[in-house]
C-alpha angles and dihedrals in degrees: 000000000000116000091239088055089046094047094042086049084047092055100042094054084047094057092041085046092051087040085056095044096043091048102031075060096054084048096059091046085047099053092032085057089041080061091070092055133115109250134273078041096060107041087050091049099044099040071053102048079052111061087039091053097051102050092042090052094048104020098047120009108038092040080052104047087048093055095049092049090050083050099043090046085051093052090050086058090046094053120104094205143349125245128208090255095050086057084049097052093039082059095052095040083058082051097049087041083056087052092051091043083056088040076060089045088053104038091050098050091054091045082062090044090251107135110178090158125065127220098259094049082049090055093050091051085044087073107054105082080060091069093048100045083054097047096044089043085049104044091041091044099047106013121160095014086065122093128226113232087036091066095041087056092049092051085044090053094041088049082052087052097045100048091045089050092052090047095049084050096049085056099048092056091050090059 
Protein backbone atom coordinates (compact mmCIF):
# COMPACT_ATOMS: atom_id res chain seq x y z
CA UNK A 1 0.00 0.00 0.00
CA UNK A 2 1.43 3.64 -0.74
CA UNK A 3 2.90 5.46 2.20
CA UNK A 4 0.12 8.69 1.74
CA UNK A 5 -2.87 5.95 1.97
CA UNK A 6 -1.18 4.40 4.92
CA UNK A 7 -0.59 7.83 6.69
CA UNK A 8 -4.01 9.19 5.84
CA UNK A 9 -5.33 5.90 7.21
CA UNK A 10 -3.03 6.61 10.01
CA UNK A 11 -4.66 10.17 10.63
CA UNK A 12 -8.06 9.34 10.29
CA UNK A 13 -7.93 6.39 13.06
CA UNK A 14 -5.98 9.19 15.30
CA UNK A 15 -8.88 11.80 15.10
CA UNK A 16 -11.56 9.07 15.60
CA UNK A 17 -8.87 7.63 18.90
CA UNK A 18 -8.69 11.37 20.57
CA UNK A 19 -13.08 11.76 19.57
CA UNK A 20 -13.48 8.61 21.55
CA UNK A 21 -11.20 9.74 24.39
CA UNK A 22 -12.52 13.28 24.60
CA UNK A 23 -16.23 11.99 24.61
CA UNK A 24 -15.93 8.69 26.33
CA UNK A 25 -14.57 11.48 29.16
CA UNK A 26 -17.73 13.75 29.10
CA UNK A 27 -19.65 10.35 29.46
CA UNK A 28 -17.84 9.24 33.12
CA UNK A 29 -18.43 12.81 34.56
CA UNK A 30 -22.00 12.44 33.19
CA UNK A 31 -22.91 9.11 34.82
CA UNK A 32 -20.61 9.91 37.99
CA UNK A 33 -22.84 13.12 38.35
CA UNK A 34 -26.19 10.80 37.43
CA UNK A 35 -24.99 9.05 40.70
CA UNK A 36 -26.08 12.21 42.84
CA UNK A 37 -29.26 12.09 41.64
CA UNK A 38 -32.63 11.44 43.27
CA UNK A 39 -33.95 7.98 42.05
CA UNK A 40 -35.60 7.06 39.56
CA UNK A 41 -33.09 9.74 37.96
CA UNK A 42 -30.51 8.28 38.72
CA UNK A 43 -31.11 4.51 38.06
CA UNK A 44 -32.61 5.70 34.03
CA UNK A 45 -29.38 7.97 33.42
CA UNK A 46 -26.97 5.80 34.58
CA UNK A 47 -28.55 2.21 33.01
CA UNK A 48 -28.18 4.82 30.14
CA UNK A 49 -24.36 6.17 30.74
CA UNK A 50 -23.76 2.41 30.65
CA UNK A 51 -24.69 1.07 27.65
CA UNK A 52 -23.02 4.63 25.86
CA UNK A 53 -19.87 4.13 27.61
CA UNK A 54 -19.39 0.72 26.65
CA UNK A 55 -19.90 0.87 23.14
CA UNK A 56 -18.09 3.86 22.88
CA UNK A 57 -15.11 2.20 24.85
CA UNK A 58 -15.13 -0.98 22.67
CA UNK A 59 -16.80 0.03 19.67
CA UNK A 60 -15.04 3.14 19.13
CA UNK A 61 -12.18 3.95 21.11
CA UNK A 62 -10.21 0.71 21.68
CA UNK A 63 -10.85 -0.53 17.80
CA UNK A 64 -9.43 3.00 17.14
CA UNK A 65 -6.60 3.15 19.19
CA UNK A 66 -5.60 -0.44 17.68
CA UNK A 67 -5.72 0.76 14.18
CA UNK A 68 -3.54 3.93 14.82
CA UNK A 69 -1.19 2.13 16.47
CA UNK A 70 -1.10 -0.83 13.09
CA UNK A 71 -0.69 2.37 10.89
CA UNK A 72 1.50 4.02 12.74
CA UNK A 73 3.70 0.59 13.14
CA UNK A 74 3.47 0.37 9.29
CA UNK A 75 4.79 4.11 8.81
CA UNK A 76 7.35 3.46 10.86
CA UNK A 77 8.27 0.55 8.34
CA UNK A 78 7.84 2.67 5.77
CA UNK A 79 9.83 4.87 6.98
CA UNK A 80 13.36 5.29 5.55
CA UNK A 81 14.80 6.82 8.88
CA UNK A 82 13.81 8.23 12.29
CA UNK A 83 14.33 11.67 13.34
CA UNK A 84 14.80 12.94 16.73
CA UNK A 85 11.05 14.37 16.74
CA UNK A 86 9.39 11.04 15.52
CA UNK A 87 11.03 9.45 18.60
CA UNK A 88 9.50 12.38 20.45
CA UNK A 89 5.93 11.91 19.16
CA UNK A 90 6.14 8.01 19.41
CA UNK A 91 6.94 8.95 23.63
CA UNK A 92 4.23 10.93 24.03
CA UNK A 93 1.77 8.64 21.91
CA UNK A 94 2.92 5.57 24.89
CA UNK A 95 2.00 8.22 27.24
CA UNK A 96 -1.43 9.07 25.65
CA UNK A 97 -2.00 4.78 25.16
CA UNK A 98 -1.35 4.77 29.25
CA UNK A 99 -4.14 7.52 29.48
CA UNK A 100 -6.49 5.48 27.51
CA UNK A 101 -5.51 2.35 29.50
CA UNK A 102 -6.65 4.65 32.75
CA UNK A 103 -9.75 6.03 30.50
CA UNK A 104 -10.47 1.39 30.63
CA UNK A 105 -9.68 1.46 34.46
CA UNK A 106 -12.23 4.11 34.80
CA UNK A 107 -14.61 3.21 32.68
CA UNK A 108 -14.64 -0.39 34.17
CA UNK A 109 -14.90 0.61 38.01
CA UNK A 110 -18.09 2.79 37.27
CA UNK A 111 -19.65 -0.10 35.00
CA UNK A 112 -19.56 -1.94 38.18
CA UNK A 113 -21.11 1.55 40.22
CA UNK A 114 -17.66 2.08 41.88
CA UNK A 115 -16.78 6.09 41.57
CA UNK A 116 -13.71 6.77 43.16
CA UNK A 117 -13.29 10.21 40.93
CA UNK A 118 -15.58 13.31 41.16
CA UNK A 119 -16.70 15.22 38.54
CA UNK A 120 -14.42 17.92 38.89
CA UNK A 121 -11.29 15.56 39.14
CA UNK A 122 -13.02 13.84 35.72
CA UNK A 123 -13.00 17.03 34.11
CA UNK A 124 -9.32 17.63 34.94
CA UNK A 125 -8.33 14.12 33.46
CA UNK A 126 -10.80 15.08 30.47
CA UNK A 127 -8.18 17.49 29.37
CA UNK A 128 -5.37 15.77 29.03
CA UNK A 129 -5.58 14.29 25.91
CA UNK A 130 -5.82 17.82 24.95
CA UNK A 131 -2.16 18.40 25.96
CA UNK A 132 -1.07 15.62 24.25
CA UNK A 133 -3.16 16.10 20.64
CA UNK A 134 -1.37 19.87 20.71
CA UNK A 135 1.95 18.74 21.48
CA UNK A 136 1.94 15.72 18.94
CA UNK A 137 0.18 18.15 16.20
CA UNK A 138 2.88 20.59 17.08
CA UNK A 139 5.67 18.69 17.21
CA UNK A 140 4.50 16.59 13.88
CA UNK A 141 3.50 19.70 12.18
CA UNK A 142 6.64 21.81 12.91
CA UNK A 143 9.27 19.38 14.15
CA UNK A 144 12.71 20.23 14.05
CA UNK A 145 12.03 24.38 13.36
CA UNK A 146 10.37 24.43 17.01
CA UNK A 147 12.22 25.22 19.89
CA UNK A 148 12.24 23.46 23.07
CA UNK A 149 11.71 25.40 25.60
CA UNK A 150 9.40 27.26 23.48
CA UNK A 151 7.05 24.32 23.30
CA UNK A 152 7.40 23.39 26.79
CA UNK A 153 6.23 27.22 27.69
CA UNK A 154 3.30 27.00 25.38
CA UNK A 155 2.09 23.61 27.01
CA UNK A 156 2.83 25.25 30.18
CA UNK A 157 0.66 28.21 29.16
CA UNK A 158 -2.31 25.85 27.44
CA UNK A 159 -2.29 23.57 30.98
CA UNK A 160 -2.77 27.38 32.78
CA UNK A 161 -5.74 27.87 30.40
CA UNK A 162 -7.22 24.65 30.90
CA UNK A 163 -7.16 24.51 34.70
CA UNK A 164 -8.54 28.25 34.93
CA UNK A 165 -11.04 27.36 32.67
CA UNK A 166 -12.09 24.33 34.78
CA UNK A 167 -12.07 26.51 37.95
CA UNK A 168 -13.98 29.12 36.58
CA UNK A 169 -16.28 26.40 35.55
CA UNK A 170 -16.42 24.84 38.63
CA UNK A 171 -17.63 28.52 40.03
CA UNK A 172 -20.17 29.23 37.56
CA UNK A 173 -21.96 26.12 38.31
CA UNK A 174 -21.87 26.92 42.24
CA UNK A 175 -23.65 29.94 41.65
Amino acid sequence: MNFLYVKALHIIFVVTWFSGMFYLCRLLIYNREANDKPEPDKTILQQQYKIMIKRLLYGITLPSAILTLIFGIWILILYPSIPLWLYIKMGLVLLLFVYHFSLHVISNQQLRNNFKYGSNQLRIWNEVPTIFLVAIVMLVVVKQEISLWYGLLGLAALIFVLMTAIKIYKRIRKA
